[in-house]
PyMOL CGO cylinders between C-alpha atoms (Angstrom):
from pymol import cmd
from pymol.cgo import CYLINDER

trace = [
    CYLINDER, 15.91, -6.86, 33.47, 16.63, -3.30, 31.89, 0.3, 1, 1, 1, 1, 1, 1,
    CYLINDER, 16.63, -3.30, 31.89, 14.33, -2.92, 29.04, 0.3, 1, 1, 1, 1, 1, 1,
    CYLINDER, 14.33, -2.92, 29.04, 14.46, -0.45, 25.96, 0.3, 1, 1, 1, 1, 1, 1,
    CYLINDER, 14.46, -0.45, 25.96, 11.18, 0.45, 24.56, 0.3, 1, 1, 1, 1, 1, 1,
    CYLINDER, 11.18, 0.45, 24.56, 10.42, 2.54, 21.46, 0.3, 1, 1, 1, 1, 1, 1,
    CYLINDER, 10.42, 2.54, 21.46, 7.03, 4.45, 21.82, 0.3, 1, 1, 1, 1, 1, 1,
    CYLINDER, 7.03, 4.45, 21.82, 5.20, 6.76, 18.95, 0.3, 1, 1, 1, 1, 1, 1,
    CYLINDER, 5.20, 6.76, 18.95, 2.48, 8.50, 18.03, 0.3, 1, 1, 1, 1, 1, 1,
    CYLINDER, 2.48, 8.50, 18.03, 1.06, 10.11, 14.89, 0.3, 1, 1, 1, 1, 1, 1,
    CYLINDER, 1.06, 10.11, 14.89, -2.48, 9.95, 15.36, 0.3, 1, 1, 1, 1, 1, 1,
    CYLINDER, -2.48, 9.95, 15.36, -4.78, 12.47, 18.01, 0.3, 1, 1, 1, 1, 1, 1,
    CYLINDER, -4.78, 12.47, 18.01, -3.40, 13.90, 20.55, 0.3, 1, 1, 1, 1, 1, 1,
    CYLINDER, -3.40, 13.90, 20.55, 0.23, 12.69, 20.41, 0.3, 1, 1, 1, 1, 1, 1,
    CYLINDER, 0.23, 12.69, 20.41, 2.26, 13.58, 23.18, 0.3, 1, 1, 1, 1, 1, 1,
    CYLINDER, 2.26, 13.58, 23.18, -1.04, 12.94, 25.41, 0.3, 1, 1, 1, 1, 1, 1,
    CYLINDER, -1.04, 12.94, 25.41, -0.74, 9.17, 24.07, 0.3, 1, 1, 1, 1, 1, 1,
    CYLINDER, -0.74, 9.17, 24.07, 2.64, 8.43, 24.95, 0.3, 1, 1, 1, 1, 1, 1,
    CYLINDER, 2.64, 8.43, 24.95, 2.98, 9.83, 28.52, 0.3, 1, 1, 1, 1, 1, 1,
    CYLINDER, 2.98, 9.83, 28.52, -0.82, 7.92, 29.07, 0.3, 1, 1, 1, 1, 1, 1,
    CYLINDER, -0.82, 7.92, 29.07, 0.98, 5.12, 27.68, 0.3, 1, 1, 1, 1, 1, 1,
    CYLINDER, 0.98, 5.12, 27.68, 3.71, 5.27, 30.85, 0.3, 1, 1, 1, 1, 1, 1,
    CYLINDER, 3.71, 5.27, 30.85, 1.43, 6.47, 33.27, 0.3, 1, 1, 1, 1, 1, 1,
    CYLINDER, 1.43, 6.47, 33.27, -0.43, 2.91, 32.18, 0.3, 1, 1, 1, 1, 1, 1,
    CYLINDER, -0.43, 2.91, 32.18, 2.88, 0.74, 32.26, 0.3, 1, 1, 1, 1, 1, 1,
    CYLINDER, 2.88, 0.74, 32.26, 3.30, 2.00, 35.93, 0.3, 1, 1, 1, 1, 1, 1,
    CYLINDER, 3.30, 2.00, 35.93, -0.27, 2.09, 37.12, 0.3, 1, 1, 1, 1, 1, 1,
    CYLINDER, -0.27, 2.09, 37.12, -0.29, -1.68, 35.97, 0.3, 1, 1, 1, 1, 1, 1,
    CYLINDER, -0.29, -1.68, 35.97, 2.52, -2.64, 37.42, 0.3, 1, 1, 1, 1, 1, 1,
    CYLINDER, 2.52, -2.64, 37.42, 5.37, -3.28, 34.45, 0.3, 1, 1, 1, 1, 1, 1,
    CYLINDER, 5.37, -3.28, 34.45, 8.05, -2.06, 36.28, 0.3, 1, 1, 1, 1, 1, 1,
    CYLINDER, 8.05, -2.06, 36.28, 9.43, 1.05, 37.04, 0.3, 1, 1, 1, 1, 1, 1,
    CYLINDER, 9.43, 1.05, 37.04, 10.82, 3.86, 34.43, 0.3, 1, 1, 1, 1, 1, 1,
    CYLINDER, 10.82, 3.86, 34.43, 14.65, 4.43, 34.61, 0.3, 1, 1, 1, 1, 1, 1,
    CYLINDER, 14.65, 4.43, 34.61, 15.12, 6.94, 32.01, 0.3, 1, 1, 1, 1, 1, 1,
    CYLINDER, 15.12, 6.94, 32.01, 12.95, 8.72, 29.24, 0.3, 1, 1, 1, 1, 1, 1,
    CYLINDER, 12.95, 8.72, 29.24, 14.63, 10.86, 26.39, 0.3, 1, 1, 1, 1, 1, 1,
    CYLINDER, 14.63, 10.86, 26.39, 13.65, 14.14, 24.88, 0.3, 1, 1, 1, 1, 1, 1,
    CYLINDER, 13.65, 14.14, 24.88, 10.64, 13.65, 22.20, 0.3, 1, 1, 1, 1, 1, 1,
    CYLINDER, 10.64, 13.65, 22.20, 11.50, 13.88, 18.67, 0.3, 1, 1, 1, 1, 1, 1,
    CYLINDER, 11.50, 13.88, 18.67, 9.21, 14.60, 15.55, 0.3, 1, 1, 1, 1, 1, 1,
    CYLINDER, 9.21, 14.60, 15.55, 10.13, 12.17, 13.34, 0.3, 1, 1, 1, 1, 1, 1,
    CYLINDER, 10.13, 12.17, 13.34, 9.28, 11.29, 9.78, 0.3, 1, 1, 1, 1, 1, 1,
    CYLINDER, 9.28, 11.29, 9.78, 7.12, 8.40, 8.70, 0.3, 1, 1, 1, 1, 1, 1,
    CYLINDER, 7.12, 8.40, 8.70, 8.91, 5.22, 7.02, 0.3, 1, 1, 1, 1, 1, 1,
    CYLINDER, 8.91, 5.22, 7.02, 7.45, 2.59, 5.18, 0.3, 1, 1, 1, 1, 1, 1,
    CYLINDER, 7.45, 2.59, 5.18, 3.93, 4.68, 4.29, 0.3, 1, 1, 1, 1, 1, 1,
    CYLINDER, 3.93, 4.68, 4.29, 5.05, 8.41, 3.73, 0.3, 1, 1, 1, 1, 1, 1,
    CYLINDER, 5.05, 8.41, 3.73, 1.41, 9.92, 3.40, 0.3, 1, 1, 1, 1, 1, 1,
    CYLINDER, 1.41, 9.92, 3.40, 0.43, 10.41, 6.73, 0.3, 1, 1, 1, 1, 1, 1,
    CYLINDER, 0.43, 10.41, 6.73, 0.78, 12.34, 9.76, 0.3, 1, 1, 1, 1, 1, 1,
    CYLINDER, 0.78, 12.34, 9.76, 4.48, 12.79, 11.55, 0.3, 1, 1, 1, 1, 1, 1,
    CYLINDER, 4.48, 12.79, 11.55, 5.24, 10.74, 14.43, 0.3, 1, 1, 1, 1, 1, 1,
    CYLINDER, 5.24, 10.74, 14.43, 6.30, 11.66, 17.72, 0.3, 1, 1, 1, 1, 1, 1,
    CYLINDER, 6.30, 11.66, 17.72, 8.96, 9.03, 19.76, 0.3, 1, 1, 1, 1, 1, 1,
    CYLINDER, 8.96, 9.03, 19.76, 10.89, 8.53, 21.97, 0.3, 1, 1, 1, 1, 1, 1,
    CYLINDER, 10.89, 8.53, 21.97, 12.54, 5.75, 23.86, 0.3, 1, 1, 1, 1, 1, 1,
    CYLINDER, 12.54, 5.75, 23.86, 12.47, 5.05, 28.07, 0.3, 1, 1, 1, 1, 1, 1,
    CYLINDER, 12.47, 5.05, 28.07, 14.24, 1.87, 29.87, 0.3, 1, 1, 1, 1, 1, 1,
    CYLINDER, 14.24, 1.87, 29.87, 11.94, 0.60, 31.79, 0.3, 1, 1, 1, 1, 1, 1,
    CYLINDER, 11.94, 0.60, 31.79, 13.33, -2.14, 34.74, 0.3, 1, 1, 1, 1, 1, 1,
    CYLINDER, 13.33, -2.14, 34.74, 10.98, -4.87, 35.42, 0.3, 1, 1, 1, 1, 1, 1,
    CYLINDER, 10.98, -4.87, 35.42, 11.02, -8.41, 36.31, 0.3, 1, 1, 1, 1, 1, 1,
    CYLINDER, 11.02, -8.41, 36.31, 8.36, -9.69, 33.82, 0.3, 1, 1, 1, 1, 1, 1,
    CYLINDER, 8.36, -9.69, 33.82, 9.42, -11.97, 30.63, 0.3, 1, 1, 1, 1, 1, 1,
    CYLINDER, 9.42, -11.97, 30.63, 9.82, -10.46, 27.50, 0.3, 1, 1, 1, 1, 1, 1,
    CYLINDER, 9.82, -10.46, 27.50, 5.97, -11.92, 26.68, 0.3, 1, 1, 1, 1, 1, 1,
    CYLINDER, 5.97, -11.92, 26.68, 4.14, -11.04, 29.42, 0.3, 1, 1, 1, 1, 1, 1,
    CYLINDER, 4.14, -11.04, 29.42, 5.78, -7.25, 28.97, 0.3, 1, 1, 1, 1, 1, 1,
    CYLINDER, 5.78, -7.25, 28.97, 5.09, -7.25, 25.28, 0.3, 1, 1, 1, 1, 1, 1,
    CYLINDER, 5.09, -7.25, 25.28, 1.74, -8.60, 26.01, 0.3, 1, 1, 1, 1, 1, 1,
    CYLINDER, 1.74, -8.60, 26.01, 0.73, -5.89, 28.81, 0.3, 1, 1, 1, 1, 1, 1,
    CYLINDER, 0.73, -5.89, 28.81, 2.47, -3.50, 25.81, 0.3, 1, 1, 1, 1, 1, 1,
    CYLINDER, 2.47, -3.50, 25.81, -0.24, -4.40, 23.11, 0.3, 1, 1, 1, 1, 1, 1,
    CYLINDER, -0.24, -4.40, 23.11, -3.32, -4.54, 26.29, 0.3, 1, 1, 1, 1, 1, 1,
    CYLINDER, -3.32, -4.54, 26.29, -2.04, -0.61, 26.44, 0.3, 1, 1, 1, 1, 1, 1,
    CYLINDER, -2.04, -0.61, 26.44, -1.78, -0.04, 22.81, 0.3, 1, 1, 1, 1, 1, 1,
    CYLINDER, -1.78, -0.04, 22.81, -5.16, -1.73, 22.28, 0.3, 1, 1, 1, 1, 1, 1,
    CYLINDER, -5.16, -1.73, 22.28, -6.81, 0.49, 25.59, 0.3, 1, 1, 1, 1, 1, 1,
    CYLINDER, -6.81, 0.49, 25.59, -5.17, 3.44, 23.94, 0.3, 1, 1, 1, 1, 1, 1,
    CYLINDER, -5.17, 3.44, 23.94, -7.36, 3.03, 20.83, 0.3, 1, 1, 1, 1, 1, 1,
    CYLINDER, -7.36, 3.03, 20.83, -4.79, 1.28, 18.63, 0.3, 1, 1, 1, 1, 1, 1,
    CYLINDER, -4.79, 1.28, 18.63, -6.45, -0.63, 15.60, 0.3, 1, 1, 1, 1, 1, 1,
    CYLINDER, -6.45, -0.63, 15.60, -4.26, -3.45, 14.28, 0.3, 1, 1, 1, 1, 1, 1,
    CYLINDER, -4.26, -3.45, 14.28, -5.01, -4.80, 10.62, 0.3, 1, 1, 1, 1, 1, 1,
    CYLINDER, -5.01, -4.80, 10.62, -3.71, -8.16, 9.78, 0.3, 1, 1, 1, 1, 1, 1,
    CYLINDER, -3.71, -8.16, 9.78, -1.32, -8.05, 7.05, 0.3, 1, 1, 1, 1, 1, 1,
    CYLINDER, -1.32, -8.05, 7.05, -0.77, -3.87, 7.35, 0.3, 1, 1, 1, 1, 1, 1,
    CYLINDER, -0.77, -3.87, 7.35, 2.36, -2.49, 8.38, 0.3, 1, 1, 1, 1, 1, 1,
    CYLINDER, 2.36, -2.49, 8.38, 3.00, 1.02, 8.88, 0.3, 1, 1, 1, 1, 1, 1,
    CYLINDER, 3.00, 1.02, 8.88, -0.57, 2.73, 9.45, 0.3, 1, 1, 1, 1, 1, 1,
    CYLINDER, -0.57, 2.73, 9.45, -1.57, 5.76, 11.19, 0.3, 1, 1, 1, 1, 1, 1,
    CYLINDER, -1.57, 5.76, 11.19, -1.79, 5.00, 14.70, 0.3, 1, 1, 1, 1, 1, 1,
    CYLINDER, -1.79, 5.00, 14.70, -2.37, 6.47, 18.50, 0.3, 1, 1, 1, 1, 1, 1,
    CYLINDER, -2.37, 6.47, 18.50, 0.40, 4.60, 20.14, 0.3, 1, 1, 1, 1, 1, 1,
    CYLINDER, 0.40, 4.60, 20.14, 2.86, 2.18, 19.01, 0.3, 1, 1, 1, 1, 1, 1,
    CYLINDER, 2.86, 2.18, 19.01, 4.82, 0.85, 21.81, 0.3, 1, 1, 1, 1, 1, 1,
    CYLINDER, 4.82, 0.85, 21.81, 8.15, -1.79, 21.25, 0.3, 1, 1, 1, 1, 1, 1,
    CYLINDER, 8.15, -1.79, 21.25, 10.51, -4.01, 22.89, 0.3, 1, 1, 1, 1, 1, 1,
    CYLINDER, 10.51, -4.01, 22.89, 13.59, -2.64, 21.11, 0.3, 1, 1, 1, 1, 1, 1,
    CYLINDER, 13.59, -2.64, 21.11, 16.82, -4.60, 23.42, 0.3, 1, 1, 1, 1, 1, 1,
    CYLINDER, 16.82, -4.60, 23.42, 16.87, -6.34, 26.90, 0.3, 1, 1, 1, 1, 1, 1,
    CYLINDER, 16.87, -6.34, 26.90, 19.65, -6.14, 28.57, 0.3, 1, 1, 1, 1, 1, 1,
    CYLINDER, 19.65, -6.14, 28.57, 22.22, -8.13, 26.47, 0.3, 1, 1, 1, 1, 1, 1,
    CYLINDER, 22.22, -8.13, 26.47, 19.94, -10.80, 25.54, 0.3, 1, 1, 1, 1, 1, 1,
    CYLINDER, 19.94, -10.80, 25.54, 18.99, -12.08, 22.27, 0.3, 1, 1, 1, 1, 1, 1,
    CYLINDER, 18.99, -12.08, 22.27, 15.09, -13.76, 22.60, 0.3, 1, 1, 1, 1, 1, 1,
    CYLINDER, 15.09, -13.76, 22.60, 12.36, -15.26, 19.68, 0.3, 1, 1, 1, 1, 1, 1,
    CYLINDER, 12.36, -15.26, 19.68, 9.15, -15.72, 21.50, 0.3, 1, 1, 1, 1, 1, 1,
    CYLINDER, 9.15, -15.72, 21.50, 5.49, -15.74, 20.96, 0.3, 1, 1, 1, 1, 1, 1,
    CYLINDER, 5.49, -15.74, 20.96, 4.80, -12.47, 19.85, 0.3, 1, 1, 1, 1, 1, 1,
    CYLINDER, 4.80, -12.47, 19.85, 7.97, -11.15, 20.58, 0.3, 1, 1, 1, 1, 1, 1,
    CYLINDER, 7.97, -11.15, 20.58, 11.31, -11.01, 18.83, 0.3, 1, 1, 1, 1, 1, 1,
    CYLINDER, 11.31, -11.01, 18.83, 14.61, -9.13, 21.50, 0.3, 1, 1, 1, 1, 1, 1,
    CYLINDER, 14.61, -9.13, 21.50, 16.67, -6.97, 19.54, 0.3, 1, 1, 1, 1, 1, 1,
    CYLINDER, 16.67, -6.97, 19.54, 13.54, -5.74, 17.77, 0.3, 1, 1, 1, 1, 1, 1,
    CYLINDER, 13.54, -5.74, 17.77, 14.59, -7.02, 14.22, 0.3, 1, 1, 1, 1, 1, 1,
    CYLINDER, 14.59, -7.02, 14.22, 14.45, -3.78, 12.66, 0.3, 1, 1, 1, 1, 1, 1,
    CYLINDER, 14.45, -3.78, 12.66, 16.56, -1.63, 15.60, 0.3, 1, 1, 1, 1, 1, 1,
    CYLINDER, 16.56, -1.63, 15.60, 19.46, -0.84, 13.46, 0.3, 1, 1, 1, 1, 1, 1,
    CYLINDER, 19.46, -0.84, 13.46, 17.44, 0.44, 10.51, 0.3, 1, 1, 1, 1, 1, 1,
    CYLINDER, 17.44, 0.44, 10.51, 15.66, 3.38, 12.11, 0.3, 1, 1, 1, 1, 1, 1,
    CYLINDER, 15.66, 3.38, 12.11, 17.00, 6.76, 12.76, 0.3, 1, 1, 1, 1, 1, 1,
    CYLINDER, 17.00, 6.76, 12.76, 13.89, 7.46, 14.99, 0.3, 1, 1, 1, 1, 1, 1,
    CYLINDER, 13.89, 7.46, 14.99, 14.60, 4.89, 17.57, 0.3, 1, 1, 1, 1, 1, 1,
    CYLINDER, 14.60, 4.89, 17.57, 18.57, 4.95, 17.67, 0.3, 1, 1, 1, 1, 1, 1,
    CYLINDER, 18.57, 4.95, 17.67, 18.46, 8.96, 18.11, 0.3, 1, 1, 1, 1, 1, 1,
    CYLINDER, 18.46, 8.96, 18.11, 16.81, 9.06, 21.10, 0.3, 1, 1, 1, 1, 1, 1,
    CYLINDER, 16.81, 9.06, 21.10, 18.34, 5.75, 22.37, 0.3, 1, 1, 1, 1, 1, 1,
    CYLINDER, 18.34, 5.75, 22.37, 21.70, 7.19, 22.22, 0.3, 1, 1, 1, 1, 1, 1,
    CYLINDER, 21.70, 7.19, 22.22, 20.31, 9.89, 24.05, 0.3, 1, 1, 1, 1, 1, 1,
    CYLINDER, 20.31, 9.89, 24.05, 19.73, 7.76, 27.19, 0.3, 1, 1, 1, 1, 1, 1,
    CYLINDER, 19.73, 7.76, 27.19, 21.99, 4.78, 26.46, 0.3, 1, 1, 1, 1, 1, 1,
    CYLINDER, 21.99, 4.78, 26.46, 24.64, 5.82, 23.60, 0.3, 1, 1, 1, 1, 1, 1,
    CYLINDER, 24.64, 5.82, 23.60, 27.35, 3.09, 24.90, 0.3, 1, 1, 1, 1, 1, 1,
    CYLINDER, 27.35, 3.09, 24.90, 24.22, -0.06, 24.87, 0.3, 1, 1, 1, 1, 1, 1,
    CYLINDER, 24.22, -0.06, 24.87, 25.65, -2.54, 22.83, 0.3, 1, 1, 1, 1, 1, 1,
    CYLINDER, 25.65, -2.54, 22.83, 23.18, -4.31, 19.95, 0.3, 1, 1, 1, 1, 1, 1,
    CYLINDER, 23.18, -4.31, 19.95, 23.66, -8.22, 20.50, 0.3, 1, 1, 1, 1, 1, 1,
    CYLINDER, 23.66, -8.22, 20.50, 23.66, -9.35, 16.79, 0.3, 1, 1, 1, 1, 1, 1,
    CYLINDER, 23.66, -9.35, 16.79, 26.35, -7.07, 15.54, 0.3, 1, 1, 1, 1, 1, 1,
    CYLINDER, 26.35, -7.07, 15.54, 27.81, -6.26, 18.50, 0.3, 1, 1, 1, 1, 1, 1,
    CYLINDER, 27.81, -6.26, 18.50, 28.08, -2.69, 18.09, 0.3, 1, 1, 1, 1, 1, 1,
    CYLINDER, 28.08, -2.69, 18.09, 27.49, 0.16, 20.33, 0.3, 1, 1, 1, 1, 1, 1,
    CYLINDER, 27.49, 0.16, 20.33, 23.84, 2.12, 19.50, 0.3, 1, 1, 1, 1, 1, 1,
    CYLINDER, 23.84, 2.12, 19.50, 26.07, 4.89, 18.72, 0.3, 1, 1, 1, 1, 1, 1,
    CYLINDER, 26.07, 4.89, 18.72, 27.78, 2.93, 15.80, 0.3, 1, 1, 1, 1, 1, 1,
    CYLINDER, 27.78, 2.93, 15.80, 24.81, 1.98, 14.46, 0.3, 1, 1, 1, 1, 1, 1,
    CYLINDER, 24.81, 1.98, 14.46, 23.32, 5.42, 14.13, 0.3, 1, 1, 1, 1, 1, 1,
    CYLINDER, 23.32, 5.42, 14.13, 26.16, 6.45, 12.49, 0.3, 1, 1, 1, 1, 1, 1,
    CYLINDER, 26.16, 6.45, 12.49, 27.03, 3.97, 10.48, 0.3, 1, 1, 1, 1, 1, 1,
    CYLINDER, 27.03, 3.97, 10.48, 22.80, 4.45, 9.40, 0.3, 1, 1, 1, 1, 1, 1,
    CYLINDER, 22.80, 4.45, 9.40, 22.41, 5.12, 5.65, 0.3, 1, 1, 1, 1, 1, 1,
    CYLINDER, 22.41, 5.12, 5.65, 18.73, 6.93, 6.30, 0.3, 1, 1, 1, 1, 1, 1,
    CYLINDER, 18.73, 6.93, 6.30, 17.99, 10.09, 5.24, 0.3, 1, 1, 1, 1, 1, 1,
    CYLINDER, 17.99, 10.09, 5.24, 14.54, 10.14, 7.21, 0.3, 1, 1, 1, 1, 1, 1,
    CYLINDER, 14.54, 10.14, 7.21, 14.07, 13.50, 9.08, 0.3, 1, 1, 1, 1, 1, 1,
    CYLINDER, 14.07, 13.50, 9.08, 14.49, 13.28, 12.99, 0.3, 1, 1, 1, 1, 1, 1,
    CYLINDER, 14.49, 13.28, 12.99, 14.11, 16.62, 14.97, 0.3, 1, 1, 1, 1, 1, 1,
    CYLINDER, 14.11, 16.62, 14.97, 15.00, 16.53, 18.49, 0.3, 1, 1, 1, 1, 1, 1,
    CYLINDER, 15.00, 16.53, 18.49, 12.49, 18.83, 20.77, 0.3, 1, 1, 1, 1, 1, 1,
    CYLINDER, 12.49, 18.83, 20.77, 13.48, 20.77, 24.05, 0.3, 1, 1, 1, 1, 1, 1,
    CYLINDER, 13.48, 20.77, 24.05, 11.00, 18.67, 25.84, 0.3, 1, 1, 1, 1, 1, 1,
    CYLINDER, 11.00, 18.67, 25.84, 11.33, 15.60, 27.67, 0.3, 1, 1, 1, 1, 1, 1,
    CYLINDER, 11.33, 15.60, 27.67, 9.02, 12.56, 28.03, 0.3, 1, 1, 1, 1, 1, 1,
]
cmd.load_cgo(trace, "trace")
């Protein structure tokens, strides 16, 4: 299965955390990286006093279920120095790494929800999706990634860099 991952950073060393992050999802296993976008400083949403993020998006081909890959995901995150608080969205962080589409599937699991239920909203993961995958179509609304970003009513800042993942 072809999956589309969202990684970011705004905490530390940021680009160091999201290539350690895919040097971990291959050391361990999860399949092997297809494609990786440029990286893009993006603005926070949600909690605007803090640190810019950096993201990007890869596909990453594995044969694992959606939870065992989001679970290996969060052992990363976690390894990475990530600190989840329960109830707290949108905090600083070292790595943040998500299960944004699977192929053309539509999953609600334990832990894991495929499209991520928030895909369509975010400037900073559809700009550097369409970068990799522009004609990927988003199973709810059956629209093309490229659509959606334009169709996006989001004035959140989203800088594409001359650098790659």
């Amino acid at each position: 299965m072809k999956y589309y991952l969202g990684l970011g950073s705004n905490l530390g060393n940021r680009q160091f955390y999201l290539r350690q992050a895919l040097k971990m999802m291959e050391q361990r296993g999860l399949g092997k990286i297809m494609a990786k976008s440029s990286l893009y400083l993006t603005e926070p949403v949600g909690k605007e006093d803090q640190n810019w993020f950096l993201n990007a998006v890869v596909v990453l081909e594995s044969e694992l279920a959606p939870e065992e890959l989001m679970q290996a995901l969060l052992e990363i995150e976690e390894n990475l120095g990530r600190k989840r608080k329960k109830g707290e969205k949108n905090l600083p962080r070292t790595i943040d790494l998500d299960i944004l589409l699977a192929d053309d599937i539509i999953f609600e699991g334990e832990g894991v929800v495929i499209p991520h239920p928030r895909v369509g909203e975010r400037r900073f993961v559809l700009e550097p999706l369409c970068e990799i995958a522009q004609h990927l179509i988003e199973p709810h609304s059956r629209k093309k990634v490229s659509e959606l970003l334009k169709d996006l009513k989001n004035d959140k800042k989203v800088i594409r860099l001359d650098e790659k993942l």
